[in-house]
C-alpha positions in Angstrom: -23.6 34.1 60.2 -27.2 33.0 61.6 -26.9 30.0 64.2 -28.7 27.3 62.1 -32.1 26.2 64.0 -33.8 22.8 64.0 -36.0 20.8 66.1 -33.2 18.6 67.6 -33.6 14.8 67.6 -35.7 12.8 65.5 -38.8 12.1 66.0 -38.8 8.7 64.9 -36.1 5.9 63.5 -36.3 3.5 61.1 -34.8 0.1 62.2 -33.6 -1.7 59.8 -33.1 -5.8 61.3 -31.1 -7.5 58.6 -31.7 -11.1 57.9 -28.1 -12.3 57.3 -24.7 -11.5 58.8 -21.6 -11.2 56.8 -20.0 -13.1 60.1 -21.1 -16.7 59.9 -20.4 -16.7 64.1 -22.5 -13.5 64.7 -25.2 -15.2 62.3 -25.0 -18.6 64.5 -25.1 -16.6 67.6 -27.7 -13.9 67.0 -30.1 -17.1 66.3 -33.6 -16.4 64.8 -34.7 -14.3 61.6 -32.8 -11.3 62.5 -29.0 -11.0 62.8 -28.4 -7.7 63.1 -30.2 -4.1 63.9 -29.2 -0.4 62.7 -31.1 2.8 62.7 -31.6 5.9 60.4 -33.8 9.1 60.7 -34.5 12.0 58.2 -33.9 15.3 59.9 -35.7 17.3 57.2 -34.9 21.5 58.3 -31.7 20.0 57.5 -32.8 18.3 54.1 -30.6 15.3 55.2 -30.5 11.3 56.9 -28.8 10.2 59.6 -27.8 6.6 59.4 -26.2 4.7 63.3 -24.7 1.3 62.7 -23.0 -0.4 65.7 -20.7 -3.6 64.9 -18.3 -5.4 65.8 -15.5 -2.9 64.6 -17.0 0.2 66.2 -19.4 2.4 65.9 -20.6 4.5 62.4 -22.5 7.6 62.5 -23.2 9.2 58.9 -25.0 12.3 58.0 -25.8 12.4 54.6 -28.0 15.3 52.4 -31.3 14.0 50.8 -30.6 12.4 47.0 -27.8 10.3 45.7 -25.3 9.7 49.2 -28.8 9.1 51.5 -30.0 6.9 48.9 -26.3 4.8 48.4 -26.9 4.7 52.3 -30.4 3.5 52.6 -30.0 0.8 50.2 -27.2 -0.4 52.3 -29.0 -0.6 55.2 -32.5 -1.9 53.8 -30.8 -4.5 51.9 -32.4 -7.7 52.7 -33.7 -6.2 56.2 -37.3 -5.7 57.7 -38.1 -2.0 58.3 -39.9 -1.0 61.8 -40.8 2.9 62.2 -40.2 3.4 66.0 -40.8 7.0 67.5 -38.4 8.0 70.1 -39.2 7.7 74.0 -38.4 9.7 76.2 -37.4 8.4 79.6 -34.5 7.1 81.7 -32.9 3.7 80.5 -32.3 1.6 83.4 -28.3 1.1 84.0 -28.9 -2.8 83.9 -29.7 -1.9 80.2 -26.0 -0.9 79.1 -24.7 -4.2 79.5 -22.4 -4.7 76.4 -22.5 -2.1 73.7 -23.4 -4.3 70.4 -26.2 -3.2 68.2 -29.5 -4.1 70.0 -28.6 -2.2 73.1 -27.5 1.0 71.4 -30.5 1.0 69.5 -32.6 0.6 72.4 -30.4 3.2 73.8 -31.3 5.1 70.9 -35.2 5.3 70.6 -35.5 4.9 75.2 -37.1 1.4 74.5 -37.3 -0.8 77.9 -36.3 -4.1 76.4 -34.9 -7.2 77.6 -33.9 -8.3 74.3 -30.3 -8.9 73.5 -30.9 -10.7 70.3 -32.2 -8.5 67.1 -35.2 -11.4 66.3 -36.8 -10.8 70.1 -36.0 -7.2 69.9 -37.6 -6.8 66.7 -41.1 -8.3 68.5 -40.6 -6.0 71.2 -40.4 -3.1 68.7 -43.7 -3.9 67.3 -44.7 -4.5 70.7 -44.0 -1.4 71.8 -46.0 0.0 68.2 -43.3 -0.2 66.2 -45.2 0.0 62.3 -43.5 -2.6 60.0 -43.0 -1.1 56.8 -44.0 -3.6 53.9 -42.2 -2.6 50.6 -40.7 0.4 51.7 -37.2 -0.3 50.8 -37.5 0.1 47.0 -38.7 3.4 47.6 -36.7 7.0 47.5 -35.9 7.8 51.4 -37.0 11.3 51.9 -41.0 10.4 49.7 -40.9 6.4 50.9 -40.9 8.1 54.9 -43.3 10.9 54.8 -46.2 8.0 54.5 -44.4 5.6 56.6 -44.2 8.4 59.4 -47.9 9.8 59.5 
């Protein structure tokens, strides 16, 4: 059997920074627009979406193949949320930055952002910041055709 080949990590994310917790005490204490911050990336020589969700209970990694479980998943995590495409940095995170492991630090963690954000509202302005591209409407849209325009 042939070793399967692909390009590695994704290139970019999509961060999806929900508006409303399900926890009324996360929602009080996140403060601002955003309550909460998860990622997923299409790894396309694979034909399938990777979805990263850190919360209170642990940690979720899903890998899902393009069509009706990617698309379950997406709507999931775009539901009432503001989508930023942020490509990946490469770098080294300074230790400082692992300070807790909730969702905005594993994300930054995730795409090598130097934040100072521990609150999903700042860190979304740092994303776009940084040239993070807000994606306006894209959440109605299938994943796999809805992120080929959002990641030209």
């Amino acid at each position: 059997m042939e070793p399967l080949v692909t390009d590695g990590e994704p290139k970019f994310w999509v961060l999806a920074f929900a508006r409303h917790s399900p926890i009324r005490w996360v929602g009080w204490l996140a403060m601002g627009r955003h309550k909460h911050v998860r990622a997923c990336a299409p790894l396309p020589m694979l034909g399938a979406w990777v979805f990263y969700d850190v919360h209170l209970t642990g940690t979720t990694i899903r890998v899902a193949a393009t069509g009706g479980e990617a698309e379950r998943l997406w709507s999931i995590f775009t539901t009432d949320a503001d989508l930023v495409v942020m490509p990946v940095r490469r770098g080294v995170m300074p230790w400082w930055s692992r300070w807790g492991f909730f969702c905005v630090p594993a994300i930054k963690h995730l795409i090598g952002l130097r934040s100072g954000a521990l609150r999903p509202s700042r860190f979304f302005r740092d994303c776009l910041a940084a040239g993070g591209q807000l994606q306006h409407g894209l959440v109605q849209q299938h994943p796999a055709s809805g992120l080929r325009s959002a990641a030209a």
